[in-house]
N, C-alpha and C positions, 0 to 999 in steps of 0.2 A: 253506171257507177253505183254500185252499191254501199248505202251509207253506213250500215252496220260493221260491214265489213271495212269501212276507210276508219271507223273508230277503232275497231279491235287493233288494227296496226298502229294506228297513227298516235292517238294520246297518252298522254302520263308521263312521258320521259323528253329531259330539258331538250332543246335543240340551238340557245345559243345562252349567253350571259353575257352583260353589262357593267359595268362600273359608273357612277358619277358621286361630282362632288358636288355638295349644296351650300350653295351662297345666298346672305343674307338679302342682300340689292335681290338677287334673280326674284327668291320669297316673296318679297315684299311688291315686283312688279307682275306678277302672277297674280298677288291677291289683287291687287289695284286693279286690275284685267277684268277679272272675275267680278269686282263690285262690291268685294269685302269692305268695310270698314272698321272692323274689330280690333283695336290695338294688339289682339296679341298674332295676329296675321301681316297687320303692317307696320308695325312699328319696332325696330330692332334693340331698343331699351327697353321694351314692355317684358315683365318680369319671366315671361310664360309664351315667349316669342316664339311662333313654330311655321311652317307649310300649313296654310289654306286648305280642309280636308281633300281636296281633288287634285293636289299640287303632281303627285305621280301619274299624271294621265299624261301630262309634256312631254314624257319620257319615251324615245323610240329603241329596240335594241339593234341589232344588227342584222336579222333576219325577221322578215314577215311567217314566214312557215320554214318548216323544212325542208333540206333539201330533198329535193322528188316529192314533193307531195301536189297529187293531181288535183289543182286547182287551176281553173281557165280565167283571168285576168281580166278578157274582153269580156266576161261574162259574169263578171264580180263587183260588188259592189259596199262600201263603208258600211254595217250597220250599228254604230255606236260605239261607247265605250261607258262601261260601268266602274267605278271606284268605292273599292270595300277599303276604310280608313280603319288601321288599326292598332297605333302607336304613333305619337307626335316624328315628326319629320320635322330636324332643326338644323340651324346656318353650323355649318362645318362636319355634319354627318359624310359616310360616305356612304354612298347605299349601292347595294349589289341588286339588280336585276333577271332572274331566272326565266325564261318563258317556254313553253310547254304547250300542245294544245291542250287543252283541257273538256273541251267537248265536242264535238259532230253530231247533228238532227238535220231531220229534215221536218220539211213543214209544207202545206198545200197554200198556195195567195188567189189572188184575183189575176194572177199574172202567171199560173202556173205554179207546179212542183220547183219546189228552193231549197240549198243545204247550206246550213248554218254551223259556220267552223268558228268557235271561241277559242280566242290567242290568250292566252292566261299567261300576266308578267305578274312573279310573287316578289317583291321591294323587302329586302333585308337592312337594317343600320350595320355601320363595327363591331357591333355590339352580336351580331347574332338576330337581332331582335326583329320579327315581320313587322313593317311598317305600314305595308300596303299593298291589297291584291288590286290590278287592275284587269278588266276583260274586256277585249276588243272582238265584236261580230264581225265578221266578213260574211258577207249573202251571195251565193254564188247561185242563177237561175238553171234549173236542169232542163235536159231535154234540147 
């Protein structure tokens, strides 16, 4: 499997979209979750009441990758997920979901040669407005 070449085909272009609606309770038991105590994370009268900066990482869309794209599952593995916060996320937005790969590398471990595919979900409001990028690694061992 050549990883240059799974990037040149594979990233840049959407392969599924999302919708959800955001609710105040959901907010407010996210932050509670999370360890927040800032009123304006938990509390739905605080004047400035929003999503807890990592609130779009909950969010799953409807495909992991694309269709066909050679990834071996028994041989794959969670590696994290990052949250770029970039506009308040509040109770009654709807937000749209796009995701995309957005990168493929490889990298050498203690455990062997690994390619590292980032699932990029871009979070739009009604508005138009990007709320949130999230980036989920998937670590796939080669060889």
């Amino acid at each position: 499997m050549d990883v240059s070449d799974l990037k040149e085909k594979w990233t840049g272009w959407a392969f599924d979209e999302a919708s959800f609606e955001v609710d105040a309770s959901e907010l407010v038991e996210f932050a509670v979750a999370c360890g927040e105590t800032l009123p304006r994370y938990t509390d739905p009268s605080h004047s400035d009441f929003q999503a807890a900066p990592s609130y779009a990482s909950r969010f799953h869309g409807r495909k992991q990758l694309p269709e066909g794209f050679p990834m071996m599952r028994e041989k794959s593995f969670d590696g994290g997920k990052t949250v770029e916060w970039k506009a308040p996320i509040r109770a009654g937005d709807t937000l749209v979901a796009r995701s995309h790969i957005h990168d493929i590398f490889e990298k050498t471990g203690r455990s062997g040669g690994m390619m590292f595919v980032v699932h990029r979900m871009e979070f739009t409001n009604q508005d138009d407005l990007l709320v949130a990028i999230v980036d989920w690694k998937m670590i796939q061992q080669l060889g």
